[in-house]
C-alpha positions as CSV (number, residue, x, y, z in Angstrom):
1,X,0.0,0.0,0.0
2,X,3.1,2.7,0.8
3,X,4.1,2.4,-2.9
4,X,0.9,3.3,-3.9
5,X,0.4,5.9,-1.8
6,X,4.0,7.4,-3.2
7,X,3.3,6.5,-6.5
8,X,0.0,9.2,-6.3
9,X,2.1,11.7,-4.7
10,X,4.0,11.8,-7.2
11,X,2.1,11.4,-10.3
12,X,-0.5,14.2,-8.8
13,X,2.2,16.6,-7.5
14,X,1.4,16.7,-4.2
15,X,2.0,15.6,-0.3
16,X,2.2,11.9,0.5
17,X,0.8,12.8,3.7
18,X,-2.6,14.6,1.9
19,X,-2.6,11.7,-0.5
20,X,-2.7,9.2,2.2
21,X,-5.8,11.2,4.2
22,X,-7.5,11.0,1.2
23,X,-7.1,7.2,0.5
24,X,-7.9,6.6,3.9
25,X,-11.5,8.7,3.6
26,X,-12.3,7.0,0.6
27,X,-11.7,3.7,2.4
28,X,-14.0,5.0,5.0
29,X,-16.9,5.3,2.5
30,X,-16.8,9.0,2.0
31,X,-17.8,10.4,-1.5
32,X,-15.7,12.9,-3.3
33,X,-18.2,15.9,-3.3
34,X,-18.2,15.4,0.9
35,X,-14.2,15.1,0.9
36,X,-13.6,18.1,-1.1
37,X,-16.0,20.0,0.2
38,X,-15.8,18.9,4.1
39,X,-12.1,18.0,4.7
40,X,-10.4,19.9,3.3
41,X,-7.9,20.5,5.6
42,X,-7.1,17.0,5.4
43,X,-5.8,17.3,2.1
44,X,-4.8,21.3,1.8
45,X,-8.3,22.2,-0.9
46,X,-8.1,19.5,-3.7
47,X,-10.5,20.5,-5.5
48,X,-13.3,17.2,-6.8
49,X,-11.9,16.6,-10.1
50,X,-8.3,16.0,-8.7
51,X,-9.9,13.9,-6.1
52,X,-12.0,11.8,-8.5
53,X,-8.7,11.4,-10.3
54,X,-6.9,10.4,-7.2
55,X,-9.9,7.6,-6.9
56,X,-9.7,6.5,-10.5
57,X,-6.2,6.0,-10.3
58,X,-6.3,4.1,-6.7
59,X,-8.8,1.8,-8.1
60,X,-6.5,0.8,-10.9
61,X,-3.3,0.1,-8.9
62,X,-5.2,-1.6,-6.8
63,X,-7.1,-3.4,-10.0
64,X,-3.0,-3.9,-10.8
65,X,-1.5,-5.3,-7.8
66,X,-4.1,-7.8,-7.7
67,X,-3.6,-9.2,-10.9
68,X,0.1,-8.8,-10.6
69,X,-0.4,-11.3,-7.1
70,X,-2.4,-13.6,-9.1
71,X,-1.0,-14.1,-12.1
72,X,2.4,-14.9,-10.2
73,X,0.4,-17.2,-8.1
74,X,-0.6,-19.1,-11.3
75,X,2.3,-19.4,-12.8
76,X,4.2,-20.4,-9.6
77,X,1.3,-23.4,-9.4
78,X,2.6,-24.7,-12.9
79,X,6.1,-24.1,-11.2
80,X,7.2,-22.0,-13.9
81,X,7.9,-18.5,-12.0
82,X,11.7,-17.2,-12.4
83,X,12.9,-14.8,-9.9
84,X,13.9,-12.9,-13.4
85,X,9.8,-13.5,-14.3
86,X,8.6,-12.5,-11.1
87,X,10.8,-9.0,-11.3
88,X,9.4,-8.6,-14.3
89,X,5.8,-8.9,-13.6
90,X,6.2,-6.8,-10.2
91,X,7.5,-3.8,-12.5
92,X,4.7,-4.1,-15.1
93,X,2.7,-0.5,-15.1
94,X,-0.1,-1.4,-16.8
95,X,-2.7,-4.3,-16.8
96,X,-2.2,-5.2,-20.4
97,X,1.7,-5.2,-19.8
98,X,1.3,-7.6,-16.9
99,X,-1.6,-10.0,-19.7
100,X,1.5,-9.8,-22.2
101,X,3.7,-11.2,-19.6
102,X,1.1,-13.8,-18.5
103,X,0.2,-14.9,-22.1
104,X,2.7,-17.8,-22.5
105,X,1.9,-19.3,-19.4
106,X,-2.3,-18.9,-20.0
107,X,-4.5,-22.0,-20.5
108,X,-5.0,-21.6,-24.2
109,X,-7.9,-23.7,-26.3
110,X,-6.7,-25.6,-29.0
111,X,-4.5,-23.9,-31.5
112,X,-3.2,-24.7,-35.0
113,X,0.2,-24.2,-32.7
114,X,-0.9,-26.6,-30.4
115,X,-1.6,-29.0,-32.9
116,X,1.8,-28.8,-34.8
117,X,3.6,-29.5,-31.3
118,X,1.5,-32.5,-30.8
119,X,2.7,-33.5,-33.8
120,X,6.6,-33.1,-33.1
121,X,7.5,-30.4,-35.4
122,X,8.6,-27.6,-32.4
123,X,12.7,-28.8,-33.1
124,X,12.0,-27.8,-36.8
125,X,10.3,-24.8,-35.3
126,X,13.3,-24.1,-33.3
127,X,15.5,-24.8,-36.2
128,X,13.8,-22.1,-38.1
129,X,13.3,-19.3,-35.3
130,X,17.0,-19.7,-34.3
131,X,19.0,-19.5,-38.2
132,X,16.0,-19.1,-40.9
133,X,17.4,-18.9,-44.0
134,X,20.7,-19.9,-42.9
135,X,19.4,-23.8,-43.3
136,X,17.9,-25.5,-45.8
137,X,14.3,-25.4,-44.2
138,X,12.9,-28.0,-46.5
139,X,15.9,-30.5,-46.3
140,X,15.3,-30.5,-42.3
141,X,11.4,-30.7,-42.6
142,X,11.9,-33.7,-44.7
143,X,12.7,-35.7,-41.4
144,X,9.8,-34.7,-39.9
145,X,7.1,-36.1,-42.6
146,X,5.3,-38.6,-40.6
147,X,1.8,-39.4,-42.2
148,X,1.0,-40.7,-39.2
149,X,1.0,-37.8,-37.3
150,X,-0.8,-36.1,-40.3
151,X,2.3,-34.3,-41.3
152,X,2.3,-35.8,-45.0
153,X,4.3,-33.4,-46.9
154,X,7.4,-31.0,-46.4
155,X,4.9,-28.4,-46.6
156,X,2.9,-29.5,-43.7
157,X,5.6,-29.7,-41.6
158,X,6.7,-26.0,-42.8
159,X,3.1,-24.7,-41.9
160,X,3.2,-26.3,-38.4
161,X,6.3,-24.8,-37.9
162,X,5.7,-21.6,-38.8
163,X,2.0,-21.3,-36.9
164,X,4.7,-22.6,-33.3
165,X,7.3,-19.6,-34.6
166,X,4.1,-17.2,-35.0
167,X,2.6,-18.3,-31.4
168,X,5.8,-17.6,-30.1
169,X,6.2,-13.8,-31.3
170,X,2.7,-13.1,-31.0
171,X,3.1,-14.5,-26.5
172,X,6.7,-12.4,-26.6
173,X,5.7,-9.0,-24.1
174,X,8.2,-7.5,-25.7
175,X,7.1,-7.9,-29.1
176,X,3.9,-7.1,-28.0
177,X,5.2,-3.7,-26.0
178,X,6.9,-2.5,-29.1
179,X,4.0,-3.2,-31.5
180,X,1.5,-1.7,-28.9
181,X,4.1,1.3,-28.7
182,X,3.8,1.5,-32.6
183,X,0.8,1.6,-33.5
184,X,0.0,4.1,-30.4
185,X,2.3,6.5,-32.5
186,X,2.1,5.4,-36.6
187,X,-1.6,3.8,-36.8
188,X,-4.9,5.1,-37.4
189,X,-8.7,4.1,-36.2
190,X,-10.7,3.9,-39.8
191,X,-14.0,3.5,-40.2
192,X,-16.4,2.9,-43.0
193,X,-19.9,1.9,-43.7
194,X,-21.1,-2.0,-43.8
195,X,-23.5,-0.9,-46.5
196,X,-22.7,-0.5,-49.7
197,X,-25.5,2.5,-50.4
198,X,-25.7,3.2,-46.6
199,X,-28.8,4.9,-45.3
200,X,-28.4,8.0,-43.3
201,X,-28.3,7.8,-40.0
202,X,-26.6,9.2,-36.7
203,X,-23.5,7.5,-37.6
204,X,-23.0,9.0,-40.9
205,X,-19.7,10.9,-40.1
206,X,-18.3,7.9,-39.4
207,X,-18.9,6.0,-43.4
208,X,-15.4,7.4,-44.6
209,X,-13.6,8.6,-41.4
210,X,-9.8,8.1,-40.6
211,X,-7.7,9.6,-37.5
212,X,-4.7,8.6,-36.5
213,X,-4.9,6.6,-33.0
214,X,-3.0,8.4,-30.9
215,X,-5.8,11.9,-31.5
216,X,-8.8,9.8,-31.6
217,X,-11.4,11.4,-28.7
218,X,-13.0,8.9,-27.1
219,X,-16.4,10.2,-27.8
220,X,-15.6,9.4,-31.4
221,X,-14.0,5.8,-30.0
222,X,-17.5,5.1,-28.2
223,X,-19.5,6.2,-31.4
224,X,-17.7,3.8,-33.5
225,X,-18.0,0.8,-31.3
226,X,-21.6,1.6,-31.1
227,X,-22.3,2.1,-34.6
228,X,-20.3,-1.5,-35.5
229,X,-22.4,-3.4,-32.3
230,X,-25.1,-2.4,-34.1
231,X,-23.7,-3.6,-37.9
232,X,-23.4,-0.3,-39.4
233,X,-20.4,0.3,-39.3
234,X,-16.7,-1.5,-40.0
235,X,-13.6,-0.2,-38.0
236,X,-10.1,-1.5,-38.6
237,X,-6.4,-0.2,-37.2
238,X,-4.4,0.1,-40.0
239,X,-1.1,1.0,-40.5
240,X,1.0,1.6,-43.7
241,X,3.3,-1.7,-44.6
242,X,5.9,0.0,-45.3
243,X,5.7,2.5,-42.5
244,X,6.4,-0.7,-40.2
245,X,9.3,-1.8,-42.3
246,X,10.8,1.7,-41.7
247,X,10.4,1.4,-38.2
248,X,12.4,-2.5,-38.4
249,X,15.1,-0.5,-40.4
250,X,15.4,2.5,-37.6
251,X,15.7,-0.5,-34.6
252,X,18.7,-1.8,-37.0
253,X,16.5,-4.7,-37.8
254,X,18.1,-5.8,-41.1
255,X,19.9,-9.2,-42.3
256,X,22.6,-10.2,-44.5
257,X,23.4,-13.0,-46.0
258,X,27.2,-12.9,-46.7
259,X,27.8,-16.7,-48.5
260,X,31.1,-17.8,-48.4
261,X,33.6,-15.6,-47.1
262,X,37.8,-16.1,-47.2
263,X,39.4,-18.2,-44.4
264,X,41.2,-15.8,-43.1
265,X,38.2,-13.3,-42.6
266,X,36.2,-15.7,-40.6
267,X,36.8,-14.4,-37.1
268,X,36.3,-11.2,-38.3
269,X,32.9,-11.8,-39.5
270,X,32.3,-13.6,-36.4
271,X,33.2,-10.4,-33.9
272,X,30.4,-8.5,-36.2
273,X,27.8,-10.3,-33.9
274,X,27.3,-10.0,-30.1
275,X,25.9,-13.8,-29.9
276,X,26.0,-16.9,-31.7
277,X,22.7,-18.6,-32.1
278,X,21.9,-22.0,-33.7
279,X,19.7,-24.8,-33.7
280,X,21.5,-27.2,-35.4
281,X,23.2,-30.3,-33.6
282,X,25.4,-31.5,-36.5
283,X,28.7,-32.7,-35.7
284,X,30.2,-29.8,-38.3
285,X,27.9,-27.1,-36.7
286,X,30.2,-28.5,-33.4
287,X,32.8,-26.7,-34.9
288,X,31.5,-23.6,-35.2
289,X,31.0,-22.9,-31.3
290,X,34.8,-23.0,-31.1
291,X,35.1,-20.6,-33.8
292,X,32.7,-18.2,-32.1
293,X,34.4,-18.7,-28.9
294,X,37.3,-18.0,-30.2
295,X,36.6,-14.5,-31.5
296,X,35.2,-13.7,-28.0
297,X,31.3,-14.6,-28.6
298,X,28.8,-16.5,-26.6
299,X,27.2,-19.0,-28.0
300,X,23.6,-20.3,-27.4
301,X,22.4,-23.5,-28.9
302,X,20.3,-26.5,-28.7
303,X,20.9,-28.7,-25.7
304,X,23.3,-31.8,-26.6
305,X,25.9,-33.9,-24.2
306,X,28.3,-33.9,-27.3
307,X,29.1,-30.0,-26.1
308,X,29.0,-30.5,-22.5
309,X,32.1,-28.7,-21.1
310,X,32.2,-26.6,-24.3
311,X,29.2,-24.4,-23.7
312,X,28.7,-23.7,-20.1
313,X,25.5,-22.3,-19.0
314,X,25.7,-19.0,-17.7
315,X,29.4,-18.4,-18.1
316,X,30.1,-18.1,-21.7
317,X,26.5,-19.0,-23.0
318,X,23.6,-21.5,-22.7
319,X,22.1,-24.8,-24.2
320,X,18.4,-24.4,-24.1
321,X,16.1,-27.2,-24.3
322,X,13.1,-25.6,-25.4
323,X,11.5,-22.3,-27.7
324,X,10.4,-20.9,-24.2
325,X,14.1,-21.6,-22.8
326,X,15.4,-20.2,-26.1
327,X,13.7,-17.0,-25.6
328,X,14.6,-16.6,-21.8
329,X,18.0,-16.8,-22.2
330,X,18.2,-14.5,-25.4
331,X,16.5,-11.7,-23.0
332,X,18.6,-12.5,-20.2
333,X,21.8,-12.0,-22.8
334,X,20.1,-8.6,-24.4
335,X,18.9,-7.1,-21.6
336,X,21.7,-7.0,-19.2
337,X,25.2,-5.5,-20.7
338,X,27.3,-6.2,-17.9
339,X,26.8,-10.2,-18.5
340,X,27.0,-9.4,-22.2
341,X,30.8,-8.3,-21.1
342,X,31.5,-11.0,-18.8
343,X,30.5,-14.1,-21.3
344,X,32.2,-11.7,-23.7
345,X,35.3,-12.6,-22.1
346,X,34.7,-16.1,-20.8
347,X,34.3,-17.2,-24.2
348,X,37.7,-16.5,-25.0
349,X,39.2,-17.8,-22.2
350,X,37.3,-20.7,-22.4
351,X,38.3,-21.1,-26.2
352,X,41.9,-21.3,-25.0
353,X,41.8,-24.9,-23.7
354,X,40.9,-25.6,-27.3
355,X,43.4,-24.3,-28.9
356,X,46.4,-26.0,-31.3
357,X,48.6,-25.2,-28.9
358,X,46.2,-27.0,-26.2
359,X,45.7,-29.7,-28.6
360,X,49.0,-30.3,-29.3
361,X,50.2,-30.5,-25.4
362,X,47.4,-32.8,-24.5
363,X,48.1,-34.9,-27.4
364,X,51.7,-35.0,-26.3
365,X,51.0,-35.5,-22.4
366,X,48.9,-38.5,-23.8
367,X,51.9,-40.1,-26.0
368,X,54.6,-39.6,-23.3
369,X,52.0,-41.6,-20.7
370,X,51.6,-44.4,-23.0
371,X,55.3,-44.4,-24.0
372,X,55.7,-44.8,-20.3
373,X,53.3,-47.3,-19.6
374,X,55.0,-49.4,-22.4
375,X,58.5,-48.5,-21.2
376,X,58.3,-51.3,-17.5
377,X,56.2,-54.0,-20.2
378,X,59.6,-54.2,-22.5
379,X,62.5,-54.0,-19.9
380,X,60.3,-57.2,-18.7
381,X,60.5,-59.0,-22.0
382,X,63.9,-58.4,-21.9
């Protein structure tokens, strides 16, 4: 309740100790019009409109810490709550932030998603989340045709793949944040009539009517819910295509494909990135993690005892065993820069005991101890 009570104070501008008096009256049962007119030396002449707000905004934090308690409840009864999680969800200032966060771990009906795990096909959808076009997609999906499972062709395995990648990003809060964010700014509310040859009616400003979201009133807002309750009206959010591919380019978000590139570049090309990410579990994609390792990146990739004691969780990157793991760790690598820097440098000192140099000793150490081993079986022969 005290960082509510602070959180008013300062979002209002005024005392903590007026703010509390007030939440305490209201808790009492008071109305607004009797506190603002009858104590108001209890809160130094609010006037009612500031106290209404004061409510308004009470009831929602209030609305908030609720759901924040039980949302955390249900995810700690599936025994899925992270302290990282939990931080998370404490520090969500909205309701729909807190649902975004939530949305993974929701009981969900039946989904096309649902179906394709049922059916095996989350590695492939691993596979293509973590490298894309970086694989040949259809050569993997291949191994997962299995007509018994109703996967019959490559492409069915490519469709549930893709509807388990698109579940993901559409249950990522962040995504969802930064697409919420977007459209606040770059979308508009448009409206237009169901009829063709509409008849005129109270809603008639609204048959060819556009505004851009964040300027809508909310008198207009109820008038258009209202006139499509009623089948009169159509309302969509739009936003221009290509405005949303601007806004990928100004968050950097671009690709590219280099192909084959000389030997001697390769570590270069490597330090370009801040992570290595793949899927695969090929003994040749093996080689790659000491590559990456060796030009001082972390690597995170698929779970396998073949690379146990090569990736290390946590020091210079992870295996994950799941989409859901996948994601955690990435945001636990983006989101913090001071364990960006320390894997940074574990992965190279860890990519020492690789080395030729390392190589070359161990194999040594290994000839001399079986030279010496044969050494006492000879003088015995003798």
């Amino acid at each position: 309740m005290d960082h509510i009570i602070e959180l008013l104070s300062r979002e209002l501008d005024r005392p903590v100790q007026h703010v509390e008096n007030i939440v305490t009256l209201l808790d009492e049962g008071n109305t607004v019009p009797f506190i603002a007119r009858y104590r108001k030396e209890l809160h130094g002449a609010m006037d009612d409109q500031l106290i209404r707000q004061l409510a308004d905004r009470l009831q929602y934090l209030r609305n908030l810490q609720d759901r924040r308690d039980e949302v955390k409840q249900s995810i700690e009864n599936q025994g899925k709550l992270t302290d990282e999680l939990s931080a998370a969800i404490d520090a969500a200032s909205t309701l729909a932030e807190v649902e975004d966060l939530y949305r993974p771990y929701k009981q969900k009906r039946r989904t096309r998603a649902t179906m394709a795990r049922e059916k095996g096909l989350e590695p492939l959808a691993e596979l293509a989340f973590a490298i894309g076009p970086a694989v040949d997609l259809e050569g993997a999906a291949a191994d997962y045709i299995d007509p018994g499972k109703g996967v019959e062709t490559v492409q069915d395995a490519l469709q549930g793949a893709s509807d388990i990648v698109a579940e993901w990003i559409s249950d990522d809060a962040d995504v969802r944040k930064l697409l919420r964010e977007l459209y606040w700014r770059r979308a508009s509310i448009v409206s237009r009539a169901a009829a063709k040859e509409p008849e005129d009616s109270v809603y008639r400003l609204y048959y060819e009517f556009s505004s851009p979201v964040s300027k809508t009133q909310g008198h207009q807002i109820l008038a258009m819910n209202r006139g499509e309750r009623e089948e009169i009206l159509k309302v969509d959010v739009e936003m221009d295509r290509e405005t949303a591919l601007d806004h990928a380019r100004e968050l950097g978000l671009e690709v590219i494909y280099t192909g084959m590139v000389p030997h001697s570049d390769v570590l270069d090309y490597y330090r370009l990135g801040d992570l290595f990410v793949t899927a695969s579990t090929s003994e040749t994609q093996g080689l790659t993690y000491f590559e990456a390792l060796a030009a001082g990146v972390p690597v995170l990739c698929r779970r396998d005892p073949c690379v146990d004691g090569v990736v290390e969780d946590g020091i210079n990157g992870w295996q994950y065993d799941s989409g859901e793991d996948f994601g955690r760790c990435l945001s636990s690598f983006c989101g913090d820069k001071v364990l960006r820097e320390r894997m940074r440098a574990a992965a190279r000192e860890s990519s020492e005991k690789f080395s030729a140099e390392a190589f070359g000793a161990a194999a040594e150490r290994l000839y001399a101890s079986v030279q010496e081993a044969a050494m006492p079986a000879a003088a015995g022969e003798r």
